[in-house]
Residue frames as a rotation matrix with the C-alpha (Angstrom) as fourth column:
UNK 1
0.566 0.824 0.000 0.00
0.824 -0.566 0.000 0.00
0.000 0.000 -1.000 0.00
UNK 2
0.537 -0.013 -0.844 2.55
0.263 -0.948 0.182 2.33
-0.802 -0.319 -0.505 0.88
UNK 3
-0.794 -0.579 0.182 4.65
0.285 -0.091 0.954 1.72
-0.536 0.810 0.237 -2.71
UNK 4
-0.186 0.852 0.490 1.03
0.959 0.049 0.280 2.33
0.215 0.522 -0.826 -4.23
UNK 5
0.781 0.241 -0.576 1.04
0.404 -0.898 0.174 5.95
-0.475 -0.368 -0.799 -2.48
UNK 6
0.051 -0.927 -0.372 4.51
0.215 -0.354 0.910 6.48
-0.975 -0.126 0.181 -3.56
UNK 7
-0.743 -0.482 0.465 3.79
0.468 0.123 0.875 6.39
-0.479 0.868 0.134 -7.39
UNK 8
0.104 0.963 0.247 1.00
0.987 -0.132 0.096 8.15
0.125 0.234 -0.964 -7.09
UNK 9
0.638 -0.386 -0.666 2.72
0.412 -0.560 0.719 10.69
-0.650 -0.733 -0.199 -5.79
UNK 10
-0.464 -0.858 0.219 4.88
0.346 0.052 0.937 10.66
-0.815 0.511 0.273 -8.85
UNK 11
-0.575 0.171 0.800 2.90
0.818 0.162 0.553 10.78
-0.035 0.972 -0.233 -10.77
UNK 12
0.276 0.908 0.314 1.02
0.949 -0.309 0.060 13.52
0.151 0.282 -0.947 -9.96
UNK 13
0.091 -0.648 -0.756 4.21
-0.041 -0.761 0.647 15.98
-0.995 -0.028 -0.096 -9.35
UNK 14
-0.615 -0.363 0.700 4.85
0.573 0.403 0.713 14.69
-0.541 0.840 -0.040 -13.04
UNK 15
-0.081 0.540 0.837 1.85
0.960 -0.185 0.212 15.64
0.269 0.821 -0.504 -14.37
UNK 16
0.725 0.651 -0.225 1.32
0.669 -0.743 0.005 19.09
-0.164 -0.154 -0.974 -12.42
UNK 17
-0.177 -0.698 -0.694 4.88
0.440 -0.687 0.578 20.12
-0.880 -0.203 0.429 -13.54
UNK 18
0.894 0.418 -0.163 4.68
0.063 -0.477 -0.877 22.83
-0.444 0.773 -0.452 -16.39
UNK 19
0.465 0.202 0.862 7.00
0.843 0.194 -0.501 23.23
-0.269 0.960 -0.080 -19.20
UNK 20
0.332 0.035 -0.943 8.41
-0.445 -0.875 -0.189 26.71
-0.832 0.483 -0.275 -19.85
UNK 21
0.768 0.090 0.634 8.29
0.596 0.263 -0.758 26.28
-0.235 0.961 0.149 -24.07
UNK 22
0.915 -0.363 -0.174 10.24
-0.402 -0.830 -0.385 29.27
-0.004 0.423 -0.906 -24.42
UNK 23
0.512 -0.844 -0.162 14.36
0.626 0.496 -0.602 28.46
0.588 0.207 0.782 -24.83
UNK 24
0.413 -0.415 -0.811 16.87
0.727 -0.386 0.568 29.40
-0.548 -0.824 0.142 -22.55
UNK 25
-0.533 -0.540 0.652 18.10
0.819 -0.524 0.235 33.11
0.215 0.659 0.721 -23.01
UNK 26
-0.822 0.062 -0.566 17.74
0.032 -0.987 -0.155 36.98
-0.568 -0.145 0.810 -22.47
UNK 27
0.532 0.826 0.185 14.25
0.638 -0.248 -0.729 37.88
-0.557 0.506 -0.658 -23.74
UNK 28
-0.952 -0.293 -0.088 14.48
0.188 -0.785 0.590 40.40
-0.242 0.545 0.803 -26.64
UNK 29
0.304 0.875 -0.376 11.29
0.794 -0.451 -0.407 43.06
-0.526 -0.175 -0.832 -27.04
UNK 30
-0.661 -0.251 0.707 10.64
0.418 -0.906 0.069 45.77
0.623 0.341 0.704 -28.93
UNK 31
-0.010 0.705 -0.709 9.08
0.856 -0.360 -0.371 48.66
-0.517 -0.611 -0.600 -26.83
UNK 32
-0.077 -0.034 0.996 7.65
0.693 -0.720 0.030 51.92
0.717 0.693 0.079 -27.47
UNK 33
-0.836 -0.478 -0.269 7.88
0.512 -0.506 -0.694 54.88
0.195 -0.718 0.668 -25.30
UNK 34
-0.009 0.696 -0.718 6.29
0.986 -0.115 -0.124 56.50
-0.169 -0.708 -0.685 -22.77
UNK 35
0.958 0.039 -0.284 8.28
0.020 -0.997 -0.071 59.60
-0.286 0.062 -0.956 -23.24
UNK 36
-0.096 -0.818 0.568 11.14
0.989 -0.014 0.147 60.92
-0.113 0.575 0.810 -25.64
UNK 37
0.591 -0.324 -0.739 12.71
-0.502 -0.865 -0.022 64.21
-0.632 0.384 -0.673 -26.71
UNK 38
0.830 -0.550 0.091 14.85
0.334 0.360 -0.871 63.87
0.446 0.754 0.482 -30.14
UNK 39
0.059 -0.902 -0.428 18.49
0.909 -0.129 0.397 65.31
-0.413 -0.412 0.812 -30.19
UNK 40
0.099 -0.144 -0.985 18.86
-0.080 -0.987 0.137 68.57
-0.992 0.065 -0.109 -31.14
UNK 41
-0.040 -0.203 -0.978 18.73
-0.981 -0.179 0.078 69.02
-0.191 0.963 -0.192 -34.96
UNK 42
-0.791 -0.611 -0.020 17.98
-0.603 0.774 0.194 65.17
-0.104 0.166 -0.981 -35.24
UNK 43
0.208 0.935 0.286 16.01
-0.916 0.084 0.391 62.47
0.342 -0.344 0.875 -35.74
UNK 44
-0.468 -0.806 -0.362 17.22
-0.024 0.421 -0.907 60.93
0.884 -0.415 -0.216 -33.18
UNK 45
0.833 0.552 -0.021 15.71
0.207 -0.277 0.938 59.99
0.513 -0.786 -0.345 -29.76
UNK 46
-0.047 -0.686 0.726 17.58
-0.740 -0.464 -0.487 61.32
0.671 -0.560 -0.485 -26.78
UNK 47
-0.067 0.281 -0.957 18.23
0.438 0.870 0.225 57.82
0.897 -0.404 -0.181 -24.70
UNK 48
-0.940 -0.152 -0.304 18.80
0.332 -0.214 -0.919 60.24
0.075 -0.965 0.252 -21.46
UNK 49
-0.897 0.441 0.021 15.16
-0.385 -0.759 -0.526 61.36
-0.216 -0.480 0.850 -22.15
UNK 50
-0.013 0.920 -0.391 13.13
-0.855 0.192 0.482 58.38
0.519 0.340 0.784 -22.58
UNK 51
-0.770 0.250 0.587 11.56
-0.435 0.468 -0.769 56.08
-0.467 -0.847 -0.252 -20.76
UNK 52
-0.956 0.154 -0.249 10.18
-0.029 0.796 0.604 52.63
0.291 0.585 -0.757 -22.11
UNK 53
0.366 0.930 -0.034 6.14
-0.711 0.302 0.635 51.70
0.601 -0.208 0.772 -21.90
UNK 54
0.037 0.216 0.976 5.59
-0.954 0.299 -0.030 49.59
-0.298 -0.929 0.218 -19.15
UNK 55
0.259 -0.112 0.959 4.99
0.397 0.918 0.000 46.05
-0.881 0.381 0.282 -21.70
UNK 56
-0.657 -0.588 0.472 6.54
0.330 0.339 0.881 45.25
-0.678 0.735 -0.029 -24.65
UNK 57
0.246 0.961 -0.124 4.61
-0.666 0.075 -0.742 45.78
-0.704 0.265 0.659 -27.78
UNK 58
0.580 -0.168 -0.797 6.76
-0.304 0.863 -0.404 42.88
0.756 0.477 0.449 -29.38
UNK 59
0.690 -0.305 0.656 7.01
-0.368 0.633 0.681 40.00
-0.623 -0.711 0.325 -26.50
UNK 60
-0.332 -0.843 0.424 9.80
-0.839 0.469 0.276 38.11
-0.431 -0.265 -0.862 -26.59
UNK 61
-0.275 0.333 0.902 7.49
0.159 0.941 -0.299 34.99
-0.948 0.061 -0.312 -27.88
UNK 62
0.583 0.586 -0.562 6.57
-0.164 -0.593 -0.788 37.39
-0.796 0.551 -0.250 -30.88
UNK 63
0.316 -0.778 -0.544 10.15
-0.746 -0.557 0.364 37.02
-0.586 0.291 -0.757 -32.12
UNK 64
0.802 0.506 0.317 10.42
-0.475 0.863 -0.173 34.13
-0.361 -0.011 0.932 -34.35
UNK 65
0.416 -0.768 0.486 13.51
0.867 0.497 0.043 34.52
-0.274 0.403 0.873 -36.16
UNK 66
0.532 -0.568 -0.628 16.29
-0.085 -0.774 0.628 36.91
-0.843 -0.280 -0.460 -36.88
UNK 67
0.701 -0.440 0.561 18.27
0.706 0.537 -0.461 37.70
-0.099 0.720 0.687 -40.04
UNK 68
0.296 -0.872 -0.390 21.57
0.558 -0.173 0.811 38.92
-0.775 -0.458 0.435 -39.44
UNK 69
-0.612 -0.519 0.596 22.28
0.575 0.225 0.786 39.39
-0.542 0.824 0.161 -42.80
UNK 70
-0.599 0.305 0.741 19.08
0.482 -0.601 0.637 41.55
0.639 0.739 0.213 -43.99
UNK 71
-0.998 -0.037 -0.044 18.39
0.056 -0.465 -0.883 42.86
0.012 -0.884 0.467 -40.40
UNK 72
-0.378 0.919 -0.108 14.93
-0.381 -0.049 0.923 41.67
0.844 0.390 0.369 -40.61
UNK 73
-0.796 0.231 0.560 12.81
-0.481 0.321 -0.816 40.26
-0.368 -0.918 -0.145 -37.49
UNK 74
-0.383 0.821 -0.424 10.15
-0.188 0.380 0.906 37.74
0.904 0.427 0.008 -38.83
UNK 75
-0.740 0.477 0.475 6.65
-0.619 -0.206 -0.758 38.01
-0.264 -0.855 0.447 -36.24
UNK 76
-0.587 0.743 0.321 3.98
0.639 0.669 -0.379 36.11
-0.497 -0.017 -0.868 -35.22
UNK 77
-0.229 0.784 0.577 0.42
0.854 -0.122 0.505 37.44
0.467 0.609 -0.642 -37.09
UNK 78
0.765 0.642 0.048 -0.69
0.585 -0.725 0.363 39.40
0.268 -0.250 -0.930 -34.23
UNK 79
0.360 -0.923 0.132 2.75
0.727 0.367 0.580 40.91
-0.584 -0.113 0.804 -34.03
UNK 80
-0.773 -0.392 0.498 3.09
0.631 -0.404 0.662 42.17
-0.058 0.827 0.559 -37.32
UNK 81
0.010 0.723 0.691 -0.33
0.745 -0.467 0.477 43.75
0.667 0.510 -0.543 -37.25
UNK 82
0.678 0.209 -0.704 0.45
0.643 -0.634 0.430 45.37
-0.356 -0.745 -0.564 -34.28
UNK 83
-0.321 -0.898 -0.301 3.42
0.451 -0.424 0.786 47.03
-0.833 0.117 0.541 -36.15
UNK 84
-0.728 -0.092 0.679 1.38
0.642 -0.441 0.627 47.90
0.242 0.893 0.380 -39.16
UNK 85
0.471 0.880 0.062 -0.96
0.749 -0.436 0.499 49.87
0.466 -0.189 -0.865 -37.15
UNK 86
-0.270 -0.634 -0.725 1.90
0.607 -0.696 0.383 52.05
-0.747 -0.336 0.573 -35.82
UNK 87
0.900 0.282 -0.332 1.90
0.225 -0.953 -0.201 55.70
-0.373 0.107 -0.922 -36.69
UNK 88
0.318 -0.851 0.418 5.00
0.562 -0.186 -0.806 57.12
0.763 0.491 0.419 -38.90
UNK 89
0.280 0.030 0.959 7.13
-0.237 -0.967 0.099 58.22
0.930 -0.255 -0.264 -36.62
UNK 90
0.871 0.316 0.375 6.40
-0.418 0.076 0.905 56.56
0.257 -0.946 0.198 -33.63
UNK 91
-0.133 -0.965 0.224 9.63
-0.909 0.029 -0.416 56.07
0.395 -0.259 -0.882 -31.60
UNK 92
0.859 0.503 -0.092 10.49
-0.400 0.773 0.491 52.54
0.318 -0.386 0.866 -30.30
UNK 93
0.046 -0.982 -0.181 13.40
-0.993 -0.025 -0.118 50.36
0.112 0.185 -0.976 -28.75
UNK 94
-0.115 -0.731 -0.673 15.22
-0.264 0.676 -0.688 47.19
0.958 0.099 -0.271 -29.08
UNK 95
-0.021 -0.262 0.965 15.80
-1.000 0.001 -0.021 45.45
0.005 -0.965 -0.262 -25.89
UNK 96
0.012 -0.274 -0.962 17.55
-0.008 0.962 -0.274 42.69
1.000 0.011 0.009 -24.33
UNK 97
-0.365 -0.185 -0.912 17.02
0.847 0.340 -0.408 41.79
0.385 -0.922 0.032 -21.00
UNK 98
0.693 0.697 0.183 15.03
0.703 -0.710 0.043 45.12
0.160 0.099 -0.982 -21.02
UNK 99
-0.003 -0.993 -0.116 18.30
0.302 -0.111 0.947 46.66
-0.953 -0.032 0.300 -21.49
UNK 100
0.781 0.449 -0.434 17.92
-0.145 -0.546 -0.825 49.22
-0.608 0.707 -0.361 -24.56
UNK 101
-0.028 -0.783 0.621 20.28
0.869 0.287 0.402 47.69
-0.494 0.551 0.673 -27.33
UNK 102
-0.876 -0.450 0.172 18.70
0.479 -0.772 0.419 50.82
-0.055 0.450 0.891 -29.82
UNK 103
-0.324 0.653 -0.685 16.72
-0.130 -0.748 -0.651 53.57
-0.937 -0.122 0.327 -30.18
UNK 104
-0.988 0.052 0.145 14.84
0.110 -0.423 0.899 54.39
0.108 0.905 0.412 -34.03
UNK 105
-0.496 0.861 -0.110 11.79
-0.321 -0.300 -0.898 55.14
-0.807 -0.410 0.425 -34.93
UNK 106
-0.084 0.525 0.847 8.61
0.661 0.666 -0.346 53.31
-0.746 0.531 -0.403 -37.27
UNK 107
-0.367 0.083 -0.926 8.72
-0.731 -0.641 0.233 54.82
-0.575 0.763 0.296 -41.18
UNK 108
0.273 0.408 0.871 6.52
0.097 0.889 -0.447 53.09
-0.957 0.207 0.203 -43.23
UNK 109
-0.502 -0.296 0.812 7.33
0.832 0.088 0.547 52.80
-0.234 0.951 0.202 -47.19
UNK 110
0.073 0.826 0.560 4.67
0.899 -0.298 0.322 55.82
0.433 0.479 -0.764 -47.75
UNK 111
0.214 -0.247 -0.945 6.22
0.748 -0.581 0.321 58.19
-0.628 -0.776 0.060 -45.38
UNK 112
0.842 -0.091 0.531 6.77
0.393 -0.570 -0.721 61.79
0.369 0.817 -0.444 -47.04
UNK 113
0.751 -0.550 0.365 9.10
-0.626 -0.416 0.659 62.54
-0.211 -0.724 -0.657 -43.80
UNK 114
-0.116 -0.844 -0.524 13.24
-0.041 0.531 -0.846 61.49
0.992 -0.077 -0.096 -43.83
UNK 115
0.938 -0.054 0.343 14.96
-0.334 0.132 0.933 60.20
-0.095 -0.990 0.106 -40.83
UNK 116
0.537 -0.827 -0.167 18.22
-0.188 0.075 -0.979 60.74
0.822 0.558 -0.115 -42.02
UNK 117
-0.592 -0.803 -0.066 20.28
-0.596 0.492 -0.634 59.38
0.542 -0.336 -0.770 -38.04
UNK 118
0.040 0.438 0.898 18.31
-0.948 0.302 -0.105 56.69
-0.317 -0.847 0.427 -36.85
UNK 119
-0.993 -0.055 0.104 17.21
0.007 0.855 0.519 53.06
-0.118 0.516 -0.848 -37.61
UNK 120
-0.498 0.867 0.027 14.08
-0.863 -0.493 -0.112 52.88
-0.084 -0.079 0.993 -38.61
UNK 121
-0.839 0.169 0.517 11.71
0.177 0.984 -0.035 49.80
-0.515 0.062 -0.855 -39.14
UNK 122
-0.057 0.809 -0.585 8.93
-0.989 -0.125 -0.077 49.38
-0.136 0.575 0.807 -41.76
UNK 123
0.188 0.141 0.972 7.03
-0.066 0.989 -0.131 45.98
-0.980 -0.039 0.196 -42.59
UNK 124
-0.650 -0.266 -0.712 8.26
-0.711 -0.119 0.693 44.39
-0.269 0.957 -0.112 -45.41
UNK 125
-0.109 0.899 -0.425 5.73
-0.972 -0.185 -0.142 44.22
-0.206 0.398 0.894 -48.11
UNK 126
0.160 0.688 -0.708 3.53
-0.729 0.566 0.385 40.79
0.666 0.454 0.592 -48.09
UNK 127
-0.390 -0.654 -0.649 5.53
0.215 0.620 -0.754 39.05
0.896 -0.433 -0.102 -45.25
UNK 128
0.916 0.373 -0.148 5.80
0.220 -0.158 0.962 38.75
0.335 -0.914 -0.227 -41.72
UNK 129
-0.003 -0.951 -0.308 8.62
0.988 0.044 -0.145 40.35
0.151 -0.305 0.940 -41.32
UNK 130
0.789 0.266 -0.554 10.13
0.353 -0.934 0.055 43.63
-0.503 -0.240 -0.831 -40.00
UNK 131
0.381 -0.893 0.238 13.00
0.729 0.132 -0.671 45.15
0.568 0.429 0.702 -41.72
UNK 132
0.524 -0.354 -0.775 15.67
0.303 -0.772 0.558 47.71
-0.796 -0.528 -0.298 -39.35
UNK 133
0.670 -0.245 0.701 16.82
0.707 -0.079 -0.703 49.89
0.227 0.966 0.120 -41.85
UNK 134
-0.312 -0.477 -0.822 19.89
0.728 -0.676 0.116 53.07
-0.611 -0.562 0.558 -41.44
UNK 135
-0.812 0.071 -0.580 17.89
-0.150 -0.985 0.090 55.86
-0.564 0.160 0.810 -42.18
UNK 136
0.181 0.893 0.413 14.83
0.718 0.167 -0.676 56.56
-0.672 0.419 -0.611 -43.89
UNK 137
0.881 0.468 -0.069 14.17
-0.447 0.775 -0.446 56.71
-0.155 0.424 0.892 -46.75
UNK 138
0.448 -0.787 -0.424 18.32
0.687 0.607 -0.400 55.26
0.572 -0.112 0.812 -46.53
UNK 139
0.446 -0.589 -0.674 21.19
0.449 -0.504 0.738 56.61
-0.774 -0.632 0.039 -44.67
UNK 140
0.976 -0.130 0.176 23.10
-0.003 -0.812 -0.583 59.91
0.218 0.568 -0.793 -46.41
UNK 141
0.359 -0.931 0.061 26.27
0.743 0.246 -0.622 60.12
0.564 0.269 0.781 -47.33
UNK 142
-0.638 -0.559 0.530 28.78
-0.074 -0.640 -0.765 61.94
0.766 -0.528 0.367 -44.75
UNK 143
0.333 0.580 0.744 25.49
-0.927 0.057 0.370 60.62
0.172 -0.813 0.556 -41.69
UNK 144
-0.814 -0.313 -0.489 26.94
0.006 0.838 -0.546 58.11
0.580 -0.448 -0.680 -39.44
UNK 145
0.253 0.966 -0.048 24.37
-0.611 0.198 0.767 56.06
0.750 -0.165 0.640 -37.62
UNK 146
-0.559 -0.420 0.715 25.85
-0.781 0.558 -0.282 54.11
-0.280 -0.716 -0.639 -34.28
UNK 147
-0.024 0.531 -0.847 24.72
-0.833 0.458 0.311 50.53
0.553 0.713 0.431 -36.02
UNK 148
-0.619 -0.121 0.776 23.39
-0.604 0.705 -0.372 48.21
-0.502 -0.699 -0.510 -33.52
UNK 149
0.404 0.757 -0.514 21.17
-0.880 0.475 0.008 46.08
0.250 0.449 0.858 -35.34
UNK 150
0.505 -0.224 -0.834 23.79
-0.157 0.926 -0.344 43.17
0.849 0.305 0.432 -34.99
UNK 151
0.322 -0.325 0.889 24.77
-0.855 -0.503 0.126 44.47
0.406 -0.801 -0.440 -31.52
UNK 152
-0.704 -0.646 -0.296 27.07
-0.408 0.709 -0.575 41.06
0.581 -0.284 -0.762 -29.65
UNK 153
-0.905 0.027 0.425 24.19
-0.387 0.368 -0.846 41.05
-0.179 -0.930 -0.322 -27.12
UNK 154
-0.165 0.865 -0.474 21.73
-0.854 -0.365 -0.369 41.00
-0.493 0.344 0.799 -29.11
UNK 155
0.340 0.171 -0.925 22.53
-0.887 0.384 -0.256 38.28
0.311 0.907 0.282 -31.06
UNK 156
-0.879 -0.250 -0.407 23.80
-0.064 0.906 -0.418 35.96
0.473 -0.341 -0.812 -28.66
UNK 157
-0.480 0.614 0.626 20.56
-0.313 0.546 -0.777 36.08
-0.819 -0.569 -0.070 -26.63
UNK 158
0.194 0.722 -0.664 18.70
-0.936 -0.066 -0.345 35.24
-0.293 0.688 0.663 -30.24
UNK 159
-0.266 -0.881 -0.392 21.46
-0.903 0.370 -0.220 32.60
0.339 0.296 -0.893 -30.82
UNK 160
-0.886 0.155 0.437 20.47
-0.373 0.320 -0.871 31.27
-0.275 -0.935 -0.225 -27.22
UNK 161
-0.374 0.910 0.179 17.17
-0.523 -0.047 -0.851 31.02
-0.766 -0.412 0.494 -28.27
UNK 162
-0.752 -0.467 0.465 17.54
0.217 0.491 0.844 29.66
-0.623 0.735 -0.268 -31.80
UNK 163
0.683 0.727 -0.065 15.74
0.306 -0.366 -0.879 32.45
-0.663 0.580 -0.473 -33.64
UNK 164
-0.288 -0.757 -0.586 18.80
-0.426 -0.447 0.787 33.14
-0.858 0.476 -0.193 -35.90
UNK 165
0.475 0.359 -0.803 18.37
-0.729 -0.351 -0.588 32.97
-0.493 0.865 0.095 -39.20
């Protein structure tokens, strides 16, 4: 009787443990801000004068895959629609480990506005994907852009997680 308790016992720690699905590794998120100021003469956010939204508005589960190589982010469905309902403009960041890798800001393909020192991000057309681009509508000759897109931490927690590309 009492080996009949004991495996019952087992068995039901067994079943009532959970899973985490997710893969070991630094979350990565995109947020958007709460508050921002640009840089002087820039479009540019000022990182000493913003301050992240409370949740993500791309979780960490959102993130399906990374491409190193065409600095794209490929998203779940509801994901991407949250990203094509952004506003031109709207400022957002990067993060690992909520740790701000970069600053830029959403330009869709239809924008009439540049953004000539940021990254920017626009959805690329028919996909689930995002694309981080340097500058909008590109980066100008003789504008340097501090290019994190492929940033060491960044890409090892993706690595970690085996969303690389």
């Amino acid at each position: 009787m009492r080996s009949l308790f004991y495996v019952l016992t087992i068995i039901v720690l067994c079943l009532s443990c959970k899973k985490d699905n997710q893969k070991a590794g630094k979350p990565v998120e995109i947020y958007l801000l709460k508050n921002y100021q640009l840089m002087a003469g820039k479009c540019q956010v000022d990182p000493s004068a913003s301050v992240l939204q409370d949740i993500p508005a791309i979780r960490n589960q959102d993130i399906l895959e990374y491409s190193e190589t065409k600095y794209q982010f490929k998203l779940t469905n509801a994901a991407i629609q949250k990203v094509k309902d952004l506003r031109d403009f709207t400022p957002f960041a990067v993060t690992v480990d909520k740790q701000v890798i970069y600053y830029g800001f959403f330009k869709p393909g239809i924008s009439s506005s540049s953004c000539d020192h940021s990254i920017t991000m626009d959805v690329v057309w028919g996909s689930d994907k995002i694309s981080m681009k340097l500058g909008y509508p590109g980066q100008m000759q003789g504008v340097i852009i501090d290019d994190q897109r492929n940033n060491p931490n960044l890409i090892t927690a993706l690595k970690n997680q085996g969303k690389l590309d």
